[in-house]
C-alpha positions as CSV (number, residue, x, y, z in Angstrom):
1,X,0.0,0.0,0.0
2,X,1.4,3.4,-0.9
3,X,1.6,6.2,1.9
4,X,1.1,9.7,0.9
5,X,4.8,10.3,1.8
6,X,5.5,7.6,-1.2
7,X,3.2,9.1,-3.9
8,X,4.6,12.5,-3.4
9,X,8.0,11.0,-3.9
10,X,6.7,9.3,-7.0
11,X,4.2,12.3,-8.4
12,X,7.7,14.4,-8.0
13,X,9.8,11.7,-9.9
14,X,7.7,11.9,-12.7
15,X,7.0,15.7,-12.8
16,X,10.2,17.2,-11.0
17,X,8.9,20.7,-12.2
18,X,6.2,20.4,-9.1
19,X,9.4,20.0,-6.7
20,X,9.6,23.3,-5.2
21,X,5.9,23.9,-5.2
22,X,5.3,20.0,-3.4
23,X,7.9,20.5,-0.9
24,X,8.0,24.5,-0.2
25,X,7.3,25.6,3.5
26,X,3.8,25.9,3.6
27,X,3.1,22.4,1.5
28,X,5.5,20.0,3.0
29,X,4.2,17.1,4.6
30,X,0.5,18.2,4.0
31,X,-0.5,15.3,1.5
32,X,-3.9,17.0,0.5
33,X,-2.2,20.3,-0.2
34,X,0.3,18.4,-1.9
35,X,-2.2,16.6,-4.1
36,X,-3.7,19.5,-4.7
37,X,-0.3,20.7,-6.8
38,X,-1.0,17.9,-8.3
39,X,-4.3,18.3,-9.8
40,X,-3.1,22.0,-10.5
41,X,-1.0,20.4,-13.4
42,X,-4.0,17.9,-14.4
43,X,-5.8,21.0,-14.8
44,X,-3.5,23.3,-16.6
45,X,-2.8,20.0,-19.2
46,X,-6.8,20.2,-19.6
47,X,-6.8,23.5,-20.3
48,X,-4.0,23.7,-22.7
49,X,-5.6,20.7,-24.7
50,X,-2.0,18.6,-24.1
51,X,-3.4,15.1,-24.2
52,X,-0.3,13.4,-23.7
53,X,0.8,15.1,-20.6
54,X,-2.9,14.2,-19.5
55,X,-2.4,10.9,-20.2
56,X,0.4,10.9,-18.1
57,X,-0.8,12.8,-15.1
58,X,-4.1,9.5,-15.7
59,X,-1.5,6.9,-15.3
60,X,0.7,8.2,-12.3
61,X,-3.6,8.5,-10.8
62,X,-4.5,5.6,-11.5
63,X,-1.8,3.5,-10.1
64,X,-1.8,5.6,-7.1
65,X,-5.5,4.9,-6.4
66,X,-5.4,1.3,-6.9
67,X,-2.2,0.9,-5.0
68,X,-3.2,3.7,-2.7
69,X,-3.6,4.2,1.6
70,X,-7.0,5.0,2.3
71,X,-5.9,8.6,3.3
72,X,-4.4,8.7,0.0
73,X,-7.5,7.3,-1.4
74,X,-9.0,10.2,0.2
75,X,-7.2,12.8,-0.7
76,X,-6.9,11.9,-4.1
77,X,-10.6,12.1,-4.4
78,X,-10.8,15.5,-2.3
79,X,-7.6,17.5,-3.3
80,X,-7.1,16.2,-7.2
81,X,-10.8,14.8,-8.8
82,X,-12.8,17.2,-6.8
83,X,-11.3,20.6,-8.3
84,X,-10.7,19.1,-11.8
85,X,-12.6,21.0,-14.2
86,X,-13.7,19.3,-17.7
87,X,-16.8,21.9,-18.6
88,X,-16.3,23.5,-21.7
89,X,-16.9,27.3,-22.3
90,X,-14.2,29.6,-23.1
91,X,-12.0,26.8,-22.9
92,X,-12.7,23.5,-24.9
93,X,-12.6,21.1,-22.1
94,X,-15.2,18.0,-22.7
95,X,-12.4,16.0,-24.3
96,X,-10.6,15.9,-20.8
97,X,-13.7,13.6,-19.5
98,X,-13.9,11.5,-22.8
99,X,-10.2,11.0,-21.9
100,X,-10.5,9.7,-18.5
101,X,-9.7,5.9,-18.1
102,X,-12.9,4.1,-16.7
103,X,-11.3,3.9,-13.0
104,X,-11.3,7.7,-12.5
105,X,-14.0,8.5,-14.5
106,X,-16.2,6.2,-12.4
107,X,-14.6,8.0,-9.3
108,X,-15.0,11.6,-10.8
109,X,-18.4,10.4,-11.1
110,X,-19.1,9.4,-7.7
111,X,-17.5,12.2,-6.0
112,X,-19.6,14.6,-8.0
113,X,-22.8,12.7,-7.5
114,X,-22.1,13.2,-3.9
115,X,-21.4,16.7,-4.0
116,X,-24.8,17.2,-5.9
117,X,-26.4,15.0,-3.2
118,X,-25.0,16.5,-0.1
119,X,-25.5,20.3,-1.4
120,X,-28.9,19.8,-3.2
121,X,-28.1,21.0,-6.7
């Protein structure tokens, strides 16, 4: 099972550009903040339409929430999936949902159900 401590060490291995911003004074050591860095980039590969880099970010995701904690579980839901935005409107964004393998779509789904549940909209 893979701690938070381990998937920021691997989320940084794969995109050492988040370094500074995973491990600066305020983030270190807080895994949802952290994750939250990390759904910054999913978001910013989104909204420049780079599919690869998207694909990439899915992957890294995906083997981190089958492979995950339950607090990383958690957080991956709450800090990453729950923020991601794939509306279109100035930005062409649909494609980023289309794109999402079955595991995290089927989570993305869920958490957003639950959301719509829980504040009545």
């Amino acid at each position: 099972m893979i701690t938070g401590a381990e998937a920021i060490s691997k989320i940084e291995a794969q995109f050492p550009e988040l370094a500074a911003a995973l491990h600066d004074e305020l983030h270190d050591g807080l895994l949802h903040v952290q994750i939250a860095v990390f759904s910054r980039l999913a978001q910013a590969a989104i909204d420049n339409g780079d599919r690869a880099q998207l694909t990439k970010i899915f992957e890294l995701f995906r083997f981190l929430f089958l492979n995950g904690s339950p607090e990383l579980i958690n957080a991956l839901n709450v800090s990453f999936l729950e923020h991601l935005n794939v509306t279109d409107g100035r930005v062409k964004r649909a494609w980023a949902y289309a794109a999402m393998p079955a595991l995290i779509k089927n989570a993305f789904d869920k958490l957003a159900e639950y959301n719509r549940e829980l504040h009545g909209n």
